[in-house]
N, C-alpha and C positions, 0 to 999 in steps of 0.2 A: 113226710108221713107223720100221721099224728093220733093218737090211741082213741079212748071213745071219752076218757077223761080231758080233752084238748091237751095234752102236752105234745108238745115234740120231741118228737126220737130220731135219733143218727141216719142216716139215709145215703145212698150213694147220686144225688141228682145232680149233684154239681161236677159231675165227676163224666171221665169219655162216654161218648157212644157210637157203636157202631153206623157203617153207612158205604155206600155203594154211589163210583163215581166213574161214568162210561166216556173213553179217552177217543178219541178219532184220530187215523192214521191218514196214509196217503194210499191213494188206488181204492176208497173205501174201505179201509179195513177198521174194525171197532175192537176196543175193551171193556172189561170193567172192571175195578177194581173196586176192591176193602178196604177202605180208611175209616179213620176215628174221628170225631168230631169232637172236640173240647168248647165248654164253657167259659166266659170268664167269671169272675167271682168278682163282686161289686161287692165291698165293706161300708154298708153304711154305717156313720159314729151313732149313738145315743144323746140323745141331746141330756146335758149338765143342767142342773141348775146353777146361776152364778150366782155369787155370793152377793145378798141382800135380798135374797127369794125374789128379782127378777126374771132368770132363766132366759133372760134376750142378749147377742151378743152385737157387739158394735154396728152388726151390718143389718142386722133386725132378724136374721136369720140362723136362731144357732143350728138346725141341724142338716144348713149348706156347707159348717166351716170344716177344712179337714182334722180327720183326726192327730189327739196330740198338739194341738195347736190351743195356746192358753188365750185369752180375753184380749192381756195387754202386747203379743204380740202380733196377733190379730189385726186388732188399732196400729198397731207401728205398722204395718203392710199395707193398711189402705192408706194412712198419712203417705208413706211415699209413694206409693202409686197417685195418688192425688198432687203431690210436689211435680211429680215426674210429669202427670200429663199438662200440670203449668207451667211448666219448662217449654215442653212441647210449643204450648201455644204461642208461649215468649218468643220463641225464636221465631217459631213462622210468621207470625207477625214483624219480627226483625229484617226477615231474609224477604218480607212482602217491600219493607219499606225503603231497603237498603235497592231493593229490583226498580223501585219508583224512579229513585234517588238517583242510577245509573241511567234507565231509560230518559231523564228529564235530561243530563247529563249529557246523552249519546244526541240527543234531538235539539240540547242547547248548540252546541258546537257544530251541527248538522248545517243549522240554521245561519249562524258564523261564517261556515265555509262556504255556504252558498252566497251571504254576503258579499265576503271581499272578491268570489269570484265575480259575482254582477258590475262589483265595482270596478274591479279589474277589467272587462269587456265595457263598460261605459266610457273607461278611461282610454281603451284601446281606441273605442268606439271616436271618441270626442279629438285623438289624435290623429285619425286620417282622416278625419272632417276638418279639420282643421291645416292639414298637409291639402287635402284638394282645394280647401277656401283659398289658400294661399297660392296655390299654381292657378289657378284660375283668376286669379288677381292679375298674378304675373301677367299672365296670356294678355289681357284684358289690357291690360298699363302698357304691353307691345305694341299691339293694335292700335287704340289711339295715340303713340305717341308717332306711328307711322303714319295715320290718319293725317295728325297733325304738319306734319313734317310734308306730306304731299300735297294739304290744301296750300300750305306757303308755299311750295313751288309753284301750282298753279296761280295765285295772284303774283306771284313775279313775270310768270310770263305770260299774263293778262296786257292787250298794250294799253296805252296811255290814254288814248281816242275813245276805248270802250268803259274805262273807269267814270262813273260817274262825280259829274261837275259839283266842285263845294257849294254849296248854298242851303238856303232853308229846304229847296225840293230835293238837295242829295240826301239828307239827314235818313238814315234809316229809322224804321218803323222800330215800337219800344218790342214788339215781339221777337224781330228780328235782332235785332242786340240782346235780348237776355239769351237767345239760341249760341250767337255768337260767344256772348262771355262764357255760354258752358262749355262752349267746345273747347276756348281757348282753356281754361280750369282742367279741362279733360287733356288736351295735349300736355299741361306741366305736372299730371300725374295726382289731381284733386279730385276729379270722379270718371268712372269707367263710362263708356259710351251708350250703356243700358240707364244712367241718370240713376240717381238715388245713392247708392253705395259708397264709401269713401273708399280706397283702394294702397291708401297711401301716398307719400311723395314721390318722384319720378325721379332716379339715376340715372347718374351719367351713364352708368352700363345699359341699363334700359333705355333711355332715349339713343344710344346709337346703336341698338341690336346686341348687345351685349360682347362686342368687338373691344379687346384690350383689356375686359373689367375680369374678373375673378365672381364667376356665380356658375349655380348646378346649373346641370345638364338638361335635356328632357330625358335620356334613359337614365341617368342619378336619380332624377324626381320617380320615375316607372320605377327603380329598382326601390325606393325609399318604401313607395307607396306597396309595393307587392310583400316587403317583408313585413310591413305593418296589419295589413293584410293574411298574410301566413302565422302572424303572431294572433291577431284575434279569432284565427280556426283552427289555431294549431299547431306546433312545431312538426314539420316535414322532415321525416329523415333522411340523411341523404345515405347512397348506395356506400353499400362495405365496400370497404378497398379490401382484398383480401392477399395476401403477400405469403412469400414463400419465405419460412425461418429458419434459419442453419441453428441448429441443435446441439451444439457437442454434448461430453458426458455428465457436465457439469456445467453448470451456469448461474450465474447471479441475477435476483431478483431483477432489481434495475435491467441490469441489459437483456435479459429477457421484454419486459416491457417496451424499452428501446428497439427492439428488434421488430415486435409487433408494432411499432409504433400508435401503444396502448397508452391509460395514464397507466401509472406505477400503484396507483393509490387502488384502482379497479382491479390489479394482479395481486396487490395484496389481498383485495378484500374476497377475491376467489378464492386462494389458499385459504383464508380464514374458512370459508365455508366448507372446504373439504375435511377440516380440522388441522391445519397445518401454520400455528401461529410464526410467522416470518417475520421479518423487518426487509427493508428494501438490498440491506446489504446483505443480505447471506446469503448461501449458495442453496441449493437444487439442485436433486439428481435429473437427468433425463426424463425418465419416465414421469415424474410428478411434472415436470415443464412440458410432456405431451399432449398428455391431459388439460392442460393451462391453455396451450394453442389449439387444441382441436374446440374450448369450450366459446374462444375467442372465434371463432371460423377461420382460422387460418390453416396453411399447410405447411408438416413436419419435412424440413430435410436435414435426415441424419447426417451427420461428418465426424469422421473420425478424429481421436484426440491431436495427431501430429498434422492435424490440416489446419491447426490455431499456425502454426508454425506462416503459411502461406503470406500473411501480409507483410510479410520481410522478407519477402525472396528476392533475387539480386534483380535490381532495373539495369537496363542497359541504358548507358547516356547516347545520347545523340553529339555529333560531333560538334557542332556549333554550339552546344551547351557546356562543352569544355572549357575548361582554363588554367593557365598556367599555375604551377603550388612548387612550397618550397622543398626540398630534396630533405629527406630520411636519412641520416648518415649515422647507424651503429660505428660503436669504438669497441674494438675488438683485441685479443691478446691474454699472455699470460700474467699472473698475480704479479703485480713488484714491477711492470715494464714499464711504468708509467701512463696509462693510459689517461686516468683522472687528472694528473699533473700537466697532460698536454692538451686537454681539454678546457684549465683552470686557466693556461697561458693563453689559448683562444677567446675565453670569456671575460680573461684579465679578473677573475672571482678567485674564490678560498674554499673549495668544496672536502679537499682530504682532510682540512682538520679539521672537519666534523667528525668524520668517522672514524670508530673506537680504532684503533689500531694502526691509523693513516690506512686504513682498505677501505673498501666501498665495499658496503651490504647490499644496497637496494638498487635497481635501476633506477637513475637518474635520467629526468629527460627537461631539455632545455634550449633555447631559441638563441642563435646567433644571427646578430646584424654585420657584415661586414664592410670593410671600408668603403666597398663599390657600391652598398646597398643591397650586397645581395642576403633574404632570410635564407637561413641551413637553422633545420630541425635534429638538434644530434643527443642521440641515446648513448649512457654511459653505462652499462655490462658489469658486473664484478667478474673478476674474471679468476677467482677458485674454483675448485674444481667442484664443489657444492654447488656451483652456479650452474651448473652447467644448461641445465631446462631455463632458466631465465635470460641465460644468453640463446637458447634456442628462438625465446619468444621475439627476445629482439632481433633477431634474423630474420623471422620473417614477417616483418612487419616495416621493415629496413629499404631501401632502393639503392644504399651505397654501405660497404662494409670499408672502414677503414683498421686496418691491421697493423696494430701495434706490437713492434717486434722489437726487445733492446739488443743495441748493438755489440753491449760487453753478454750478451749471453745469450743470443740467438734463439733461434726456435725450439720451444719448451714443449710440454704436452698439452696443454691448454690451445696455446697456439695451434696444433694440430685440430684441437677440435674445433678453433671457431674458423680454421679453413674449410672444414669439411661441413660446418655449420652454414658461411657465405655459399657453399657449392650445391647443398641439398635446396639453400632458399632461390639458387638463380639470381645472384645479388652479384655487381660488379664489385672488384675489389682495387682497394689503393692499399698498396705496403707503404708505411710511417715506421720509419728506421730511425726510433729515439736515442736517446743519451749519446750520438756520438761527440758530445763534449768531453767522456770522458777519456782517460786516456788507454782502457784496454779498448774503447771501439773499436770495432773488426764489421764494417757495414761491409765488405766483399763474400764474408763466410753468412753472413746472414741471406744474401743473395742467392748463394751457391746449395745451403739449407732449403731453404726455396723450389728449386729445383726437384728436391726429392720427393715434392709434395703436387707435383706439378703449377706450381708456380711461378711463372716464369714472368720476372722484371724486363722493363723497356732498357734498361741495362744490361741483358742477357738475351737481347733481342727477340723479348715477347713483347705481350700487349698489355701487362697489368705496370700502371702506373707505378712509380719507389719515390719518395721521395729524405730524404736524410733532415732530421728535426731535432733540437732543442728544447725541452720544456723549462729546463732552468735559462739558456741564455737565449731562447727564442726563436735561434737558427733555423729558417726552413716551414714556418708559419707561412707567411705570405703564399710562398709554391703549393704546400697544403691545399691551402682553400684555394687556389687557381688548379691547385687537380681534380677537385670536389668542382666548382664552381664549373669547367671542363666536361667532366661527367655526369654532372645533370644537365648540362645542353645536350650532349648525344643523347641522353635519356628521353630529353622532351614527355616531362612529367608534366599529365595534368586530371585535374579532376573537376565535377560540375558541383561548385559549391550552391546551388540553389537546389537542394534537393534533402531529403531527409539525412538527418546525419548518423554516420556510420564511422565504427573506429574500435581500436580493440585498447583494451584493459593491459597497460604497462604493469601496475600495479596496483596494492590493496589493502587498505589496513585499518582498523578500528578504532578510529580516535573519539576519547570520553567526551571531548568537549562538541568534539561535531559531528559523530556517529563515524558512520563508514564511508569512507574517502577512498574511490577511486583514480589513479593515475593516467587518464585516457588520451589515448595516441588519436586525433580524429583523421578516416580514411578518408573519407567521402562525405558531401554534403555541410551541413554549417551548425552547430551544436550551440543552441541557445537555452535563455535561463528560462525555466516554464515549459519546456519540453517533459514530453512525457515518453521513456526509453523502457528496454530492458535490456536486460548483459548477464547472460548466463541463465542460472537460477533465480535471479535477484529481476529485481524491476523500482521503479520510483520517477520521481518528479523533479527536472535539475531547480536543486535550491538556491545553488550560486555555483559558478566558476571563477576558479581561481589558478594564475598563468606562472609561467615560474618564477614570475621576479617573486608572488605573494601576492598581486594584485588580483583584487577583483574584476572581471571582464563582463560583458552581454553576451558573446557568442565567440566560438571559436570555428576557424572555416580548417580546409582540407592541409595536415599536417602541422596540424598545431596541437601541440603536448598543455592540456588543463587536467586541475583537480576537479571532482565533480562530486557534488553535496548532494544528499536528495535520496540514498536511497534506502530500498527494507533492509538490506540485509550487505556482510560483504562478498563482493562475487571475487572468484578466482582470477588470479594474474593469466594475462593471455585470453578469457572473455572475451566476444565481440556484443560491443553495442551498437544497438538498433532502435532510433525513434518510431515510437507507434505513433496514431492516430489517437486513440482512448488509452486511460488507464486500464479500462476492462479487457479489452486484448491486449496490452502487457502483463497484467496479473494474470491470466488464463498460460500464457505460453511461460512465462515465470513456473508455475504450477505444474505444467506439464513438465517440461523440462526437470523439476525435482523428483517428480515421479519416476521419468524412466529414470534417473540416473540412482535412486533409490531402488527401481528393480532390479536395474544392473548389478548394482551389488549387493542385490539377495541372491541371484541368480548365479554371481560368484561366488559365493559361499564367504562374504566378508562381513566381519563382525560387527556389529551396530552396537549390540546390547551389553551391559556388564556380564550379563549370565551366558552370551554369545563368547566374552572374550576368554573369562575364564574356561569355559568349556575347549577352546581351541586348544586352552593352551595345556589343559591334561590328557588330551588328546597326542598331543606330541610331545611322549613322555622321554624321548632316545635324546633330543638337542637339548642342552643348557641354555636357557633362553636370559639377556638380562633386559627385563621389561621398564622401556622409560615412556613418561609424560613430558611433552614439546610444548612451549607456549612461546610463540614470538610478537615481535611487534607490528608487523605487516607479513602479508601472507605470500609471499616470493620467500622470504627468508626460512617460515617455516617448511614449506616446500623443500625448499633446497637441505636443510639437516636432516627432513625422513628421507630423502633421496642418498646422503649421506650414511645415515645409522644404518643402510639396509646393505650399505658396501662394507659394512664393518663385521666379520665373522668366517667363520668355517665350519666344516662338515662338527665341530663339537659343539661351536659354542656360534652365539648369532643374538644380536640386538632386536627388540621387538620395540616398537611405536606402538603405545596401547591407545594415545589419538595425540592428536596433533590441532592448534588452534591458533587464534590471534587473538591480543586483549591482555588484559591482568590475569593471574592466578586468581579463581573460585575456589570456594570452599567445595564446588564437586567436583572439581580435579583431584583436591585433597583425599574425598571420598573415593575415586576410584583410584588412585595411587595407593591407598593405604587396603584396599581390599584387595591388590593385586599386587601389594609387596615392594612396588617402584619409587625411586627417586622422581622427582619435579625438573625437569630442565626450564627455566627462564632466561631466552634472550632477549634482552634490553626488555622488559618488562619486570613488574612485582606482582609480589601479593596482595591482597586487601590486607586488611584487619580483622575478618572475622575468615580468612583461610590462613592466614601464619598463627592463630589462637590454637585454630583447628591442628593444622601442621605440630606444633610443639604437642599439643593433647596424647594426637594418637602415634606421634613419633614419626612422623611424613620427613625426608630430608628435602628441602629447597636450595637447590644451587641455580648461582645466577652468573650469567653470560654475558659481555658484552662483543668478544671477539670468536667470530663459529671456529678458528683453529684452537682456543681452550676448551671449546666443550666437546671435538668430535675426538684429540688424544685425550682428554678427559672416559668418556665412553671406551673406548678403543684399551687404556690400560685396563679399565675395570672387567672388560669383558677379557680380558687375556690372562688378566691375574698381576700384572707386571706392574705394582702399584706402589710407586717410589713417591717420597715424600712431597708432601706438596703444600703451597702456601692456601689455607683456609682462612675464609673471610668470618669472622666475630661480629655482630652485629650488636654493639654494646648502648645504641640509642636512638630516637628518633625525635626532629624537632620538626614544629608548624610554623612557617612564613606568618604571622598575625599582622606585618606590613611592613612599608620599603622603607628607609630614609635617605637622603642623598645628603655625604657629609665631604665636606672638601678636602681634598688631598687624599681622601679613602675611596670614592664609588661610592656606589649605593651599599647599604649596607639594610643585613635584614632585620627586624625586632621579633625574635622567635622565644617560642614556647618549649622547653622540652619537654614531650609527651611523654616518653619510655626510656630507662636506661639516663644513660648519663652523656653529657657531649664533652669530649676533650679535644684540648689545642693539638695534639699529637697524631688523635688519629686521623683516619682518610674518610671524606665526604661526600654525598652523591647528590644533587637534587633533581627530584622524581618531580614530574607534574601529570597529574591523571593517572600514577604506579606506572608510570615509562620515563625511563634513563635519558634525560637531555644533557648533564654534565658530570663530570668524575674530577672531581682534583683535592685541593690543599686549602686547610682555611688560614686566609691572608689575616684575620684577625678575632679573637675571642673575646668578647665583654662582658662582665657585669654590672652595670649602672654605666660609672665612666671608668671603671678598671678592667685591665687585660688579666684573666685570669685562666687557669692553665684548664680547669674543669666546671663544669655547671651540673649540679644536679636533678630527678626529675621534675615537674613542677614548676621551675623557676623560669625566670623570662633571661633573654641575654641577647646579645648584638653578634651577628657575623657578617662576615666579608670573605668572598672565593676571589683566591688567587687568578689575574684575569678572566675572571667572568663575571657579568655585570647583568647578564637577563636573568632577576630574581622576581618573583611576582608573589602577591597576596593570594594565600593555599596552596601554595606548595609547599612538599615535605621534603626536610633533607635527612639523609639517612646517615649514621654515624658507623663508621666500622674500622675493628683493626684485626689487619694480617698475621698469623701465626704459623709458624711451620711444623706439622702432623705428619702423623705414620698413618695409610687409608689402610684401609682390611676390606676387602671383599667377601659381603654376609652372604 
């Protein structure tokens, strides 16, 4: 609105207006409604003057530019808009040339491939052109040289009447002779009978039909020519073999492969693509290995985990695959009857004074020759009463028990048990009625003893052999082995040594220098080096055997006692081993086998974990429990002391085994003896160096063993209370072998370091090698330089020599200690 002066005045134009808007429904139905209609309002600027009474802005247009917007930023907005669309252009031009650059690229290389392919088909091409030039040569160079070969028959049996007469009119025509000389050129293998071609010279194989020469075939030459042929149209697939693959629950790359007889390289690179980065050695669940063979086209057959077990089920021999073996004869009886002493008189050896205390710890097993030539394979028993499960094992694994009974002290309780031992294995028996040298022998009460046990001697008119023996003067040796030697002919033992070898685990024990060593009895079959077994839980690869003298052997056949090198882990005395075929079904049934025996005793409710043991043991708050840690040197001996400690207690008070092991003392034995409050038992074993560190730190006591009757009344008073004084070991030094000398009229003598403590002429000596007890005695001599001197400090170097003993070697430790006698207290 605007007055009649032209001004403008206020107005509502820009502002709502009414309006009407008709809605349509469904089935025809209509609306209308009232709505507002709005405006928008367009602000146009005024255009400025710029300063210079131009009034034009950078774009030519001042009153296009928005308002509030000055001159100079104006210009700066269309500069970068004009940067920005030269950018633009840069690039697409970039991304035009870099497109050129790859298509030249993708058309070079195009061009390449189709190259060496032509090349590749010309060359294909040029080589069974050259395979049929050459059989066709062949052919050709056959033909006339039979040509040849049959017109000379024919002028031989031309007669003599029809050959024409020498003269100028016999002279053949020059045509006829050039014909001639080609044929003859053609017969010695110079041109083929089509004229022109050269073909080569003529062999002897060729000129007589190829009888006696060495050349291909006609279907070698067919098969040459057909592959050469299928290589320039193509490689032919040949048909899936598709196979049925036994699945357990787990399985390794490799033998999965193996199974499908796949590459490896192709199962890995499956997994890869599933996203499952492997290597050839590591295992697979099932399910992921189903997936692997169904993608290969093969078929799954599930088997259950104890169906690894199958490829060691027992074969039956065939009779004529049988053969004579030597006789099994365990030495049986009570501790102190002599058994090892009338063993040592048989072998004419020195085996009791090895061991600590003239007893025998470990089972010993050992090969006698007798005079007539007969082998006897006989196992030596300790026979306390800790032994007991070890003398079990040798029972039944035994074919003859001989029973050692002394004559000045007749049937003990021991005795009793390895009667009842020979009777549960079905083992014949011979009674060996020792020491009647001396003078209380009584061999008629030992008889009569007998009796009560039902054992009845061929002197009391039974059927069990007696024979009356000597270890010290010898007496009764010979009749011995002719009862044994007797005995194994009614036995008519034999086994088929050509068959996989089988045999059970005498013994077991963890040697530093050569791992874990097995003592194996072999049953059946022939045990060589490069076999691949398992025994128990454990499995491995025999590295070497070794026989009792200490030699090393190739094989050992049916009843013959060897060490055995080779494997993962140590398996349990009494084990049976079994040669696989693969390592991978010995690692599979290895495996399994840990597992269930791992269920088993979750399923017992036995303790695995530190927080398992503790928990048990506040659990049973009513018994005084005294908790020890066992470490021996082979694992029969440890056996046999938790067999012991668990005999030891009553309704108050009771020994617990918080574990039990073989090897040196760890610094995590430390660690679970000191959180469980227990002493360290070691027999014939030590510590390291960084577990007796540990031991003093946290106040761990280590006590060590040589003989099981000090450490089981050891236990036994503690657990009673009844703790009378007793002689403790001080351990005041330790020195290092740095090397041997050999000095005359002395032995060898060592050049040692004292590491710790101090070494004196007085105290008593042990030396350790690999922290296991090989000697205990007296030192025959102490040096310093060239003086004998009564003490050596630590640090310093000095000379020793043990009193008879002479195997001293470079790194070993000998241990310095002295005796004192203590009041013990039970904490």
């Amino acid at each position: 609105m605007s007055d009649s002066d032209g001004k403008k005045t206020l107005g509502l134009r820009g502002g709502s207006r009414p309006g009407n808007v008709k809605q349509s429904f469904s089935h025809g139905r209509t609306k209308n409604v009232v709505v507002e209609t709005k405006r928008k309002r367009v602000v146009v600027p005024k255009p400025t003057a710029a300063k210079g009474g131009s009034g034009a802005t950078p774009s030519g247009d001042a009153s296009r530019r928005p308002a509030g917007i000055s001159d100079a930023e104006m210009a700066r907005r269309l500069k970068a808009l004009q940067a920005a669309k030269a950018r633009e252009v840069e690039e697409a031009a970039q991304r035009q040339a870099e497109e050129k650059a790859r298509a030249e690229e993708r058309e070079r290389r195009r061009a390449e491939l189709e190259a060496k392919e032509r090349e590749q088909r010309e060359a294909e091409e040029r080589a069974r052109q050259k395979a049929e030039d050459e059989e066709r040569k062949r052919v050709e160079a056959e033909a006339a040289a039979k040509r040849a070969a049959s017109d000379a028959e024919k002028k031989k049996s031309e007669p003599a009447a029809a050959r024409p007469a020498p003269g100028p009119s016999a002279q053949p025509r020059k045509g006829d002779r050039d014909r001639d000389d080609r044929q003859n050129r053609n017969a010695k293998g110079g041109r083929n009978d089509g004229g022109g071609r050269r073909s080569g010279k003529l062999t002897l194989g060729q000129a007589t039909g190829g009888e006696g020469g060495r050349q291909r075939s006609m279907a070698s030459m067919k098969r040459k020519q057909e592959r050469a042929r299928q290589k320039a149209m193509g490689s032919v697939e040949r048909e899936k073999v598709i196979r049925d693959v036994q699945l357990p629950e787990a399985i390794v790359v490799s033998e999965l492969a193996n199974r499908m007889a796949e590459r490896v390289g192709e199962v890995v690179k499956s997994l890869m693509n599933m996203g499952m980065m492997v290597t050839q050695n590591q295992t697979i669940d099932a399910d992921t290995a189903e997936l692997i063979i169904e993608e290969f086209g093969h078929k799954v057959v599930r088997v259950s985990d104890s169906d690894v077990e199958d490829v060691i089920k027992e074969i039956e021999d065939k009779d004529d695959e049988l053969k004579s073996r030597p006789p099994v004869i365990t030495i049986m009886g009570h501790v102190d009857h002599g058994k090892t002493s009338l063993l040592d008189a048989i072998r004419d050896a020195r085996v009791v004074a090895g061991e600590a205390g003239g007893i025998t710890q470990h089972i010993g097993a050992y090969q006698v020759t007798t005079d007539g030539g007969a082998v006897l394979s006989f196992l030596d028993t300790p026979g306390h009463a800790a032994f007991t499960s070890m003398r079990s094992r040798g029972a039944q694994v035994t074919d003859i028990v001989v029973l050692v009974v002394a004559a000045d002290d007749a049937v003990m309780p021991q005795t009793i048990e390895a009667i009842n031992h020979a009777k549960a294995a079905q083992v014949p028996m011979i009674v060996a009625i020792n020491k009647v040298d001396k003078p209380a022998a009584d061999p008629t009460k030992v008889r009569t003893d007998l009796l009560q046990h039902e054992v009845i001697v061929e002197a009391m008119s039974g059927e069990v052999q007696d024979v009356e023996v000597s270890a010290v003067t010898g007496q009764g040796l010979d009749e011995l082995l002719e009862a044994i030697a007797l005995q194994a002919e009614i036995l008519e033992l034999k086994a088929n040594p050509d068959r996989a070898a089988q045999g059970a685990v005498i013994e077991a024990q963890l040697d530093v220098g050569r791992g874990p060593v097995a003592t194996v009895l072999v049953q059946n079959g022939t045990l060589r080096q490069g076999d691949i077994f398992v025994v128990g839980e454990q499995y491995g690869k025999v590295r070497a055997l070794i026989n009792d003298k200490g030699e090393r052997v190739q094989e050992a056949g049916p009843s013959v006692p060897v060490e055995v090198l080779g494997l993962n882990g140590t398996p349990e005395a009494g084990d049976v081993l079994n040669v696989t075929d693969t390592e991978a079904q010995a690692r599979e049934i290895a495996e399994y086998r840990e597992q269930a025996a791992k269920d088993k005793r979750a399923a017992a409710g036995a303790a695995t974990t530190l927080e398992q043991l503790m928990q048990k043991a506040k659990e049973d708050e009513n018994v005084s429990e005294l908790p020890i840690l066992v470490k021996a040197d082979v694992q029969g001996s440890a056996e046999a002391i938790v067999q012991a400690m668990e005999k030891i207690g009553n309704n108050e008070v009771r020994v617990r085994v918080l574990h039990s092991g073989v090897g040196a003392i760890t610094e995590s034995d430390i660690g679970l003896a000191e959180a469980s409050g227990a002493p360290v038992m070691g027999f014939n074993v030590r510590a390291n160096t960084s577990a007796r560190n540990t031991a003093n730190q946290k106040g761990v006591e280590i006590r060590y063993y040589s003989v099981i009757y000090d450490l089981v009344d050891d236990v036994k008073a503690a657990a009673s209370g009844l703790l009378s004084a007793e002689i403790r070991e001080n351990f005041i030094g330790y020195a290092e072998v740095k090397d041997v000398f050999k000095v005359s009229n002395v032995g060898k003598v060592a050049g040692c370091l004292v590491t710790e403590g101090v070494a004196r002429r007085s105290a008593g000596v042990r030396l350790l090698r690999d922290n296991v007890v090989i000697h205990e005695g007296t030192l025959k001599t102490l040096k310093r330089f060239k003086d004998e001197v009564a003490e050596v400090q630590s640090g310093q170097e000095c000379g020793m020599a043990f009193e008879s003993y002479d195997d001293v070697r470079k790194g070993d430790v000998i241990e310095i200690f002295e005796r004192e006698e203590v009041t013990r207290t039970l904490d």
